[in-house]
Structure formats: structure tokens, C-alpha cells
C-alpha positions as CSV (number, residue, x, y, z in Angstrom):
1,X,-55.2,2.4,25.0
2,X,-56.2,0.5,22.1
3,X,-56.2,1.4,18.7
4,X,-58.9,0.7,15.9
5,X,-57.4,-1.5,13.7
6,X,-57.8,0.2,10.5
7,X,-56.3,3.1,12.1
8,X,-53.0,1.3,12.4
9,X,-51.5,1.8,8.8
10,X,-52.3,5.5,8.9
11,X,-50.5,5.8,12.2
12,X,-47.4,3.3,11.0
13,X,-47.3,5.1,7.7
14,X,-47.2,8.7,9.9
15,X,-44.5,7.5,12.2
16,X,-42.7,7.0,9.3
17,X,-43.0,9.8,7.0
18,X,-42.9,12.5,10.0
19,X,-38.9,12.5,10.3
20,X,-38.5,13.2,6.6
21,X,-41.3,16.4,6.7
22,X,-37.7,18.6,8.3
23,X,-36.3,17.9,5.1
24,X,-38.8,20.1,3.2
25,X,-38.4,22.8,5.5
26,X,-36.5,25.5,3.4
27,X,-33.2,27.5,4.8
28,X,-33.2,31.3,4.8
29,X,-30.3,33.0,2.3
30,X,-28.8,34.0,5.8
31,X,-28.3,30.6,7.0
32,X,-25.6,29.8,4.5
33,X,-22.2,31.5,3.8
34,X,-21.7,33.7,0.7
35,X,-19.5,32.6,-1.7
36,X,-17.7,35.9,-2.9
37,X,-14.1,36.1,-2.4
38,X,-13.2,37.0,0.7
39,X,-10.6,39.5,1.4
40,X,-7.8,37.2,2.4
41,X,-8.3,35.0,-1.0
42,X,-8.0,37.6,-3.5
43,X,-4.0,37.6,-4.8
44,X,-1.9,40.4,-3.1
45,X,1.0,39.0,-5.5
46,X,2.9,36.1,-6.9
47,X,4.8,33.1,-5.7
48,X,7.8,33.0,-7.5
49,X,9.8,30.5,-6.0
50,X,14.0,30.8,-6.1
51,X,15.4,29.5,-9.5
52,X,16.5,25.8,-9.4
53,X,20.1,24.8,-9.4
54,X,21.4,21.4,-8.8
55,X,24.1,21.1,-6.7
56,X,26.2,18.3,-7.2
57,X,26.9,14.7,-6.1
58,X,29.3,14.9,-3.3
59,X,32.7,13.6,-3.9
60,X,32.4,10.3,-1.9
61,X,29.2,9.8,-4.0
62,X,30.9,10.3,-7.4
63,X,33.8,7.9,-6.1
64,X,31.7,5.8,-5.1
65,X,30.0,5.7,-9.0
66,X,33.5,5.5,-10.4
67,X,34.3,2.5,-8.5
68,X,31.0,0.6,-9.2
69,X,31.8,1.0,-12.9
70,X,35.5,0.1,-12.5
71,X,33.9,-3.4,-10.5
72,X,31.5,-3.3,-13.6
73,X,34.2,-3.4,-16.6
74,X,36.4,-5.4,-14.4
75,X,34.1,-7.9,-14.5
76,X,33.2,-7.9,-17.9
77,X,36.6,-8.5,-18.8
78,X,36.9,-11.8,-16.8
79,X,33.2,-12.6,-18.5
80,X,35.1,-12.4,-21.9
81,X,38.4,-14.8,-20.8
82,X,36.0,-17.3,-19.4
83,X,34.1,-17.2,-22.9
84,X,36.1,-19.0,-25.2
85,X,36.3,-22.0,-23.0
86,X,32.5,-21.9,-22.4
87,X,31.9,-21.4,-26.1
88,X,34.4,-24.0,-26.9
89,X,32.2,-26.4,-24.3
90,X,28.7,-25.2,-25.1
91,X,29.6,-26.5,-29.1
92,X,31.4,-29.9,-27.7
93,X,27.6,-30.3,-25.8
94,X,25.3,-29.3,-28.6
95,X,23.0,-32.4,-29.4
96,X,24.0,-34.3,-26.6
97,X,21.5,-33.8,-24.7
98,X,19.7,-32.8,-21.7
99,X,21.8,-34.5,-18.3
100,X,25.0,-35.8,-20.3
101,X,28.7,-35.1,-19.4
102,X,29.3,-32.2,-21.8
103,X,25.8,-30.8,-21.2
104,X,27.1,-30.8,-17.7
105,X,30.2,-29.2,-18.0
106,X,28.7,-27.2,-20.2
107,X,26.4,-25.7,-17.8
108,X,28.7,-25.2,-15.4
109,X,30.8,-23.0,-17.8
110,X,28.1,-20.9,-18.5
111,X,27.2,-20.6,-15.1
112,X,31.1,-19.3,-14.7
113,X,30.0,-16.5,-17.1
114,X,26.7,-15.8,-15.4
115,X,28.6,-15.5,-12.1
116,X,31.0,-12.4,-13.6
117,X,27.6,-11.1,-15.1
118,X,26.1,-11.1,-11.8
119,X,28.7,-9.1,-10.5
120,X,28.4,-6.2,-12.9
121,X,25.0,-6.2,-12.5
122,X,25.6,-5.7,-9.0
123,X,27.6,-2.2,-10.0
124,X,24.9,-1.5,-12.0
125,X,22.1,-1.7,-9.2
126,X,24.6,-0.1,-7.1
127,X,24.8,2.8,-9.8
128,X,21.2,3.3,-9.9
129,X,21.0,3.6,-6.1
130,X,23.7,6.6,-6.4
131,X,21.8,8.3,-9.6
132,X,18.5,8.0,-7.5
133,X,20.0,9.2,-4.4
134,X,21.3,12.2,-6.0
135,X,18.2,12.8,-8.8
136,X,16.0,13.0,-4.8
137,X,18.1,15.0,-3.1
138,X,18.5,17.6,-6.2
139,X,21.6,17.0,-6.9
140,X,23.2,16.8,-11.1
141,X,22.5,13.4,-12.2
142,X,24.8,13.8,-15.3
143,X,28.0,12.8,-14.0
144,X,26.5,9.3,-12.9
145,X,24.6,9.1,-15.8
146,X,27.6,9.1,-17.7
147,X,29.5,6.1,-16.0
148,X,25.4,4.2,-15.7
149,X,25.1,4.3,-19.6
150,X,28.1,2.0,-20.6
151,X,28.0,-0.9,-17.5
152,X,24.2,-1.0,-18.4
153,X,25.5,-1.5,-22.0
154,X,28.1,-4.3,-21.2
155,X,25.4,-5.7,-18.7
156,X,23.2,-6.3,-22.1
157,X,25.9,-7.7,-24.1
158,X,26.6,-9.9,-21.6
159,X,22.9,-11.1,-21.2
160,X,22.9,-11.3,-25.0
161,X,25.4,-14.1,-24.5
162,X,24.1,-16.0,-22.1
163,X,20.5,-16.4,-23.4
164,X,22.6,-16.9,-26.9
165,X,25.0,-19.7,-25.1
166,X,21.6,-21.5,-23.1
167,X,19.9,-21.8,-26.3
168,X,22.4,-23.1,-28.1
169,X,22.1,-26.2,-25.1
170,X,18.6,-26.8,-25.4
């Protein structure tokens, strides 16, 4: 069978166009479902659910909090004895430049003081792994909160310092 050649677009353009005619074809309101509430969504009463109350850290936790701030002022009290003699050799270094002795020794000194800060920054971390632990499991934050607030203010004071103490070397 052979076909006319002007025939050809009509039946190419046919082909085509036939899928999309089911498209026009129009639905009957039975064929969808209605949209009323149904009997099982209409509200029969309300959720209330039980009050909250925090329970509280347990014991080991709160220890645990207490101890993390003793490390914490424990070493911010061996920050402050090491910082006279890094003061005292951060001033003999000033001016004399970048890679000299006392710039040297200076460093290292400061880097004596960065060492104690690391470690109360490590009871601070360690403080906010306790005050998250307890804020997910829905337990009183307070209590933690309480010893968190002065290491992170020693922890700034110390940082203070040492930015102070580095710029003073440059």
C-alpha cells in the first residue's frame, strides 16, 4: 500500500493529534470523590495533650557540669599566674620584630596562656554537650545554665587577652 503523497501530512498530523482527542473527553460528577467532610474527619473532641514538666538533669549529669566548671576556673587561674611573665615578655618583644629572640620567647609564652585557655574551653564544650543533652531529653536546663554562663564569661576574657597580647607582637 502506497500512499498519495500529499496525503502524508494529513495522516502524520492525525497520528499525532489523535492521542490528545482523550484529553477532551469530559468526566461525569460521579467519577470523582466529593469533597464534604466525611464522618471520620469532623472533630468528636480536642487533643489536649498532658501539661509539660521538666524533669531534671540526673545527678551524675549535674556532677558531671560541676566538674567541667571546676576544670574551667581551675584553669583560668593558672591562665592568670602564667600572665605576668607573658605580659612581662610580650613588652620586652614589642618592636623587635617578626622571628627575633624575644619575639620567640614571646610566642611561646602566649602560647602557655593559649594552652590553659584551651582547656577551659574544653569545659565549656563539654558544658554545652550536658545543657543540650538535657534541653533534648526535656530535662531543666537551668541548673547547667547557671555554671555555662560564668566559664563562657572567663573563656571571653581570656580570648580578650590573647588577641590583646598577639597584637601587641605584630
Amino acid at each position: 500500500m502506497t500512499m498519495q503523497p500529499r496525503l502524508l501530512p494529513v495522516f502524520a498530523a492525525s497520528l499525532v493529534l489523535l492521542p490528545l482527542l482523550g484529553a477532551c473527553a469530559s468526566a461525569g460528577e460521579d467519577d470523582y470523590p466529593s469533597l464534604a467532610i466525611r464522618e471520620a474527619e469532623r472533630d468528636t473532641g480536642a487533643f489536649q495533650p498532658p501539661p509539660y514538666v521538666p524533669t531534671y538533669p540526673a545527678p551524675a549529669a549535674v556532677a558531671g557540669a560541676q566538674g567541667f566548671a571546676a576544670q574551667a576556673r581551675e584553669a583560668h587561674a593558672a591562665f592568670l599566674a602564667a600572665l605576668p611573665a607573658a605580659r612581662a615578655r610580650v613588652n620586652t618583644a614589642r618592636g623587635s620584630g617578626m622571628g627575633s629572640d624575644a619575639w620567640s620567647v614571646a610566642q611561646v609564652a602566649v602560647a602557655t596562656l593559649e594552652g590553659h585557655r584551651a582547656r577551659a574551653m574544653i569545659a565549656l564544650v563539654e558544658l554545652d554537650r550536658i545543657y543540650v543533652d538535657a534541653g533534648t531529653e526535656g530535662q531543666e536546663t537551668a541548673g547547667v545554665q547557671d555554671l555555662r554562663g560564668p566559664v563562657e564569661a572567663l573563656v571571653a576574657e581570656e580570648n580578650a587577652i590573647v588577641a590583646g597580647l598577639l597584637g601587641d607582637l605584630r
